[in-house]
C-alpha positions as CSV (number, residue, x, y, z in Angstrom):
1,X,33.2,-19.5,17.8
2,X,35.9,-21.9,17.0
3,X,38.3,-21.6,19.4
4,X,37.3,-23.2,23.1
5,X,37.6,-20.7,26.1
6,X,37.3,-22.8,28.9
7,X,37.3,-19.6,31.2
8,X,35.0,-18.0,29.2
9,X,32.4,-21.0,28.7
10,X,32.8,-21.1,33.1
11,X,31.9,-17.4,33.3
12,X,29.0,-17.3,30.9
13,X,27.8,-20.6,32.7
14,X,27.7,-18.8,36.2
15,X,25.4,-16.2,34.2
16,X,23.2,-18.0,32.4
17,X,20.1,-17.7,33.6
18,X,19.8,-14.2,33.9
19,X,17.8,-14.0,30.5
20,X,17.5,-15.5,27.6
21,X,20.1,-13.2,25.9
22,X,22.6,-14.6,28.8
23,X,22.0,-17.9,28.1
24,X,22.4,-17.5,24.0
25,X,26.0,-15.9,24.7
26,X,26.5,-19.0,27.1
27,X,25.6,-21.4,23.8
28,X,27.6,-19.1,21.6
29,X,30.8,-20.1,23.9
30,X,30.0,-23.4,24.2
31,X,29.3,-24.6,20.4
32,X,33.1,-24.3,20.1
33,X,33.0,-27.8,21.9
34,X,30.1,-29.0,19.3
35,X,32.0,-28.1,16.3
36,X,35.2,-29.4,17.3
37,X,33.1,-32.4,18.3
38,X,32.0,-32.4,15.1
39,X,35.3,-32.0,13.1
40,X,36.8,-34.8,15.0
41,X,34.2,-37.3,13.8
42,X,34.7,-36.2,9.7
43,X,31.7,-33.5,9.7
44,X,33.0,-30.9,7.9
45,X,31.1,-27.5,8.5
46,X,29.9,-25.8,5.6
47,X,27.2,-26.0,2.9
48,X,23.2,-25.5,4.1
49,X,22.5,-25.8,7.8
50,X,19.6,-26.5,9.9
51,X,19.4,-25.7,13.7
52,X,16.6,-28.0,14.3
53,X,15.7,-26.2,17.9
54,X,17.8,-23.0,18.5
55,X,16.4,-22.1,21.5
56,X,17.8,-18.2,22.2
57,X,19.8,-18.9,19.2
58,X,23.5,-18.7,20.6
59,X,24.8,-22.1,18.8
60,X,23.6,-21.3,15.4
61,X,25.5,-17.5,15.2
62,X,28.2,-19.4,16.1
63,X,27.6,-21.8,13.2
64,X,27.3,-19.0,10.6
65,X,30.4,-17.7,11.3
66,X,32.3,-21.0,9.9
67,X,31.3,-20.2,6.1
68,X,28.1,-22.2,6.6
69,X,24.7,-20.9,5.1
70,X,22.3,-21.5,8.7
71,X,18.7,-21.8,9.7
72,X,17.8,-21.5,12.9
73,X,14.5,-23.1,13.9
74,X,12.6,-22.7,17.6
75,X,9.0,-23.8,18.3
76,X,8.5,-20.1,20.5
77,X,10.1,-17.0,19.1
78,X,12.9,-17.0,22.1
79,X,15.8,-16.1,20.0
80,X,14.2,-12.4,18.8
81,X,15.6,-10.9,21.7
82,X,18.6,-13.2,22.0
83,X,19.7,-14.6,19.0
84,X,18.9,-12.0,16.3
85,X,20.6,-9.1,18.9
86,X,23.8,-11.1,19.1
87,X,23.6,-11.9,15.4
88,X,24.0,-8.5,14.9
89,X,26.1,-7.8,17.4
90,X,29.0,-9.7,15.6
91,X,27.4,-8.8,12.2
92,X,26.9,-12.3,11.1
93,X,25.0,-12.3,7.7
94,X,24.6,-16.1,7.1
95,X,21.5,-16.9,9.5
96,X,18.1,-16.6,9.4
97,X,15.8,-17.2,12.2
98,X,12.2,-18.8,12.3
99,X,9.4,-19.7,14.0
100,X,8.2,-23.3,13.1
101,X,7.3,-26.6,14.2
102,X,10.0,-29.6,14.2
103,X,7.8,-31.9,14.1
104,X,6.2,-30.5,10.7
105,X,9.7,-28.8,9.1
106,X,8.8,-26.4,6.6
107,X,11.9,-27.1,4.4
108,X,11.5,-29.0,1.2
109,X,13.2,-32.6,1.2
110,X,17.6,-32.4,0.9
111,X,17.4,-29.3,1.7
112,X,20.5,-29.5,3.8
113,X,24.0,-30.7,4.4
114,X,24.1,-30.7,7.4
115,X,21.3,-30.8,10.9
116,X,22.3,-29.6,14.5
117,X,19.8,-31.1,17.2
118,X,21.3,-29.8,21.0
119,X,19.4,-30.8,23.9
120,X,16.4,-30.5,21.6
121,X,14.6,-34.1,21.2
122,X,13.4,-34.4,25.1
123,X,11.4,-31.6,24.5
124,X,9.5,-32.8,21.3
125,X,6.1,-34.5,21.8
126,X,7.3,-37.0,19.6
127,X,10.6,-38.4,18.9
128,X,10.5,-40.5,16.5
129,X,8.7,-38.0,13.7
130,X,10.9,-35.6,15.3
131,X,14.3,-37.6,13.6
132,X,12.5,-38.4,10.4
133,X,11.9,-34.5,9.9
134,X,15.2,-33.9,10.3
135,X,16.0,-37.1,8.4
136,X,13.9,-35.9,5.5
137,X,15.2,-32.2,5.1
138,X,18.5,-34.2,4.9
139,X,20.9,-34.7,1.6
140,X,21.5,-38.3,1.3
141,X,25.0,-38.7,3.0
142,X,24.2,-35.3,5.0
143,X,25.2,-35.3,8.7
144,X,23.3,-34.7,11.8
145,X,24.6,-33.9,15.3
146,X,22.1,-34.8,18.2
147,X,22.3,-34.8,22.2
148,X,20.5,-35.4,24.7
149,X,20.6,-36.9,28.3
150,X,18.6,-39.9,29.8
151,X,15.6,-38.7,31.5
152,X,16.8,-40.6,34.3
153,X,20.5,-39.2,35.0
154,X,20.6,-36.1,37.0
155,X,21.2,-34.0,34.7
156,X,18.5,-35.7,31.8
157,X,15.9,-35.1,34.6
158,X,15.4,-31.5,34.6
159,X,14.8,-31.3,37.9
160,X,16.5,-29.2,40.4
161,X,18.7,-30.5,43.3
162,X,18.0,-30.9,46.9
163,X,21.1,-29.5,49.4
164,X,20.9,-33.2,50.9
165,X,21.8,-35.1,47.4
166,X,18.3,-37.3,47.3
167,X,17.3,-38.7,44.1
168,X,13.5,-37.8,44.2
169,X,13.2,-38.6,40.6
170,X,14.3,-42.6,41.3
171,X,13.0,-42.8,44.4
172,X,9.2,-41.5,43.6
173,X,8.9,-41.2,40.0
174,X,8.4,-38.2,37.6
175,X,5.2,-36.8,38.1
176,X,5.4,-37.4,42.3
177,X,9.1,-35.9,42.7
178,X,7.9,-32.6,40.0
179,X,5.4,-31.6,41.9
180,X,7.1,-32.0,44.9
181,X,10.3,-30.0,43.6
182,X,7.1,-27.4,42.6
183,X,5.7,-27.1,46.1
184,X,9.2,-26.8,47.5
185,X,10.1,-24.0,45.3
186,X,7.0,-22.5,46.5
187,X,7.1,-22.8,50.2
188,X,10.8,-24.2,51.2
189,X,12.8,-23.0,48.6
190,X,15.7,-23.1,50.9
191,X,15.8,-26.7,50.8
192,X,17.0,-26.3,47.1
193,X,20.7,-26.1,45.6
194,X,20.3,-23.6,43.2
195,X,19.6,-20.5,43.7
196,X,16.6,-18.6,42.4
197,X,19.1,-16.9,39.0
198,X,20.0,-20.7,38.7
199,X,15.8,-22.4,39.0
200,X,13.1,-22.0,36.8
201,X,11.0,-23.9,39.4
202,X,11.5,-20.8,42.1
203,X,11.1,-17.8,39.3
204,X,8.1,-19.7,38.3
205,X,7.1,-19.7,41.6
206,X,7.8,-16.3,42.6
207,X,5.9,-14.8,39.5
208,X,2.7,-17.0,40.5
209,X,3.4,-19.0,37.0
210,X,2.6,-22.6,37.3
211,X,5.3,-24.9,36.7
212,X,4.8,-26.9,33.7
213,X,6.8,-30.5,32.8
214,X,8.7,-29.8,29.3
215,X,10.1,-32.8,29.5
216,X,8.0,-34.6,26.6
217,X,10.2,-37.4,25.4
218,X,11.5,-40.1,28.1
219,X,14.8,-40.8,26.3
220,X,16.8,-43.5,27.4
221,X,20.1,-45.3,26.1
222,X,18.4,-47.7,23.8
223,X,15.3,-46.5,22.9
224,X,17.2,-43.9,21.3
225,X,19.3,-46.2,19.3
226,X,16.4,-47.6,18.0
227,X,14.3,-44.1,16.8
228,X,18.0,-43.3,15.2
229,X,17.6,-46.8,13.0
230,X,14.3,-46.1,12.4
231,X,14.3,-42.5,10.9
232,X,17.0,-43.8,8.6
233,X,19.9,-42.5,10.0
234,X,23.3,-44.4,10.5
235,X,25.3,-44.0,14.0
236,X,29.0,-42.9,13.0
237,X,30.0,-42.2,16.6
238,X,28.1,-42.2,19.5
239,X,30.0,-40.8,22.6
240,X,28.3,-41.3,26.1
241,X,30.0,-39.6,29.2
242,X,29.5,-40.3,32.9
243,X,28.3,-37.8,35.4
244,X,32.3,-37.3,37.3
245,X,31.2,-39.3,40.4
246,X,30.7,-42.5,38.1
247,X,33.5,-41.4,36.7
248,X,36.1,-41.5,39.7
249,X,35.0,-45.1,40.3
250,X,37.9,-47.4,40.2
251,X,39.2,-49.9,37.4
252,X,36.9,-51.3,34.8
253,X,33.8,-49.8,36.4
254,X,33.3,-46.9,34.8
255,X,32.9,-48.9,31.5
256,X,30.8,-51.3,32.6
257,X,28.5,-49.1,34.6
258,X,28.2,-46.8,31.2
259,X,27.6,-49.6,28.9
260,X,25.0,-52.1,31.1
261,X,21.6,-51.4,30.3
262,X,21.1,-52.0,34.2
263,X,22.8,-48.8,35.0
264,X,23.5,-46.6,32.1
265,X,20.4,-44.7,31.8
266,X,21.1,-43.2,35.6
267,X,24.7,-42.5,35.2
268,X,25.5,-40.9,31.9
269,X,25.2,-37.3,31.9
270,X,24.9,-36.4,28.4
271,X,24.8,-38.9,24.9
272,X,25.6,-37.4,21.7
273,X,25.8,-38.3,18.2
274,X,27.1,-38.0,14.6
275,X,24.6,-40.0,12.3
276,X,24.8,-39.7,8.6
277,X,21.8,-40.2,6.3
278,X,21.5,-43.3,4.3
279,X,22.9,-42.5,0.4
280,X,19.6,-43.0,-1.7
């Protein structure tokens, strides 16, 4: 999906969360941002790719379709009902899909050109074998593309949102504002912004599922920086954006409140990244 829809990515987004097949054809739409992303910042899509967390697979059918040779790795099998249908929906014949672990890739080392990491790496249990993995399946000079949010931002919190805009998560912590966003999914779910398509806390809820915290890895701004350096990896752009209300602030606020270590963990929305690997 090279070419960006912008009414197309809006209309998917409203229907995301009506299955997992929704939400891969959402990604599909989407990647057209990653790759142009990508392309901008001197990644050239081709060669061997890993997805290293596909998720319902939408981002790496998208991938396959620009001549490039993809896996697409997912820790639960979520993409045989989303991914591999819309593969062949659109007859793609350059993906396979797999069940494995990311923190144990079972790929042989430079294996790839090129590594796609979306919104993956604050779901790993741990971060920093996480990037060496990904580091290790790696040509040297290969290229990796990661993203993620602070765990402290609204939208890095994964958390839903109250109708009166409270901050839960700042005010109260993690574990104190998840179980309270649990309990009001459960008895007050009216007191919620999203609506039950849109929260995973009220389907859990409704189905008698107990809510569980995927959120494994507390990323934050600098921390991050740091497990980058340390897998081996070098930072050829890093792009952080402001949620929009940080964003409207007058003057030279918006850069200073994105680049203080103070503040930058609450008010970026989403980091992400083109490292290379270190040549041998």
């Amino acid at each position: 999906m090279r070419l960006t829809q912008p009414d197309r990515i809006r209309q998917h987004a409203r229907e995301r969360f009506r299955s997992e097949y929704h939400y891969a054809v959402f990604e599909y739409y989407r990647s057209a941002k990653v790759i142009a992303f990508l392309e901008q910042h001197g990644v050239t899509i081709g060669g061997r790719i890993l997805d290293a967390g596909c998720g319902g697979g939408g981002m790496p059918v998208s991938l396959a379709e620009e001549q490039a040779h993809v896996t697409a790795i997912d820790l639960k099998d979520r993409f045989v009902q989303a991914g591999e249908r819309l593969r062949d929906e659109l007859s793609v014949r350059r993906l396979r899909f797999a069940q494995a672990d990311g923190l144990c890739l079972p790929f042989a080392a430079w294996a790839f050109e090129g590594v796609l990491s979306h919104a993956v790496i604050e779901h790993v249990a741990d971060a920093d074998r996480y990037l060496r993995e990904c580091a290790r399946v790696l040509k040297p000079g290969g290229w990796m593309y990661l993203s993620t949010s602070p765990y402290l931002s609204f939208a890095g919190a994964h958390l839903p949102r109250l109708v009166v805009p409270i901050p839960l998560h700042l005010l109260l912590g993690r574990r104190a504002s998840f179980a309270i966003y649990a309990w009001l999914a459960r008895h007050a779910s009216w007191t919620l912004r999203e609506k039950e398509n849109e929260n995973t806390f009220i389907k859990d809820a409704l189905s008698g599922r107990r809510k569980h915290d995927d959120l494994l890895e507390l990323v934050r701004v600098r921390r991050l920086r740091d497990q980058i350096a340390r897998a081996g990896l070098r930072v050829a752009h890093e792009e952080l954006t402001l949620t929009t209300t940080f964003q409207r602030l007058p003057g030279p606020l918006p850069g200073w409140i994105r680049d203080s270590a103070l503040t930058q963990d609450i008010a970026i929305s989403v980091m992400q990244y083109v490292l290379f690997k270190h040549p041998s």
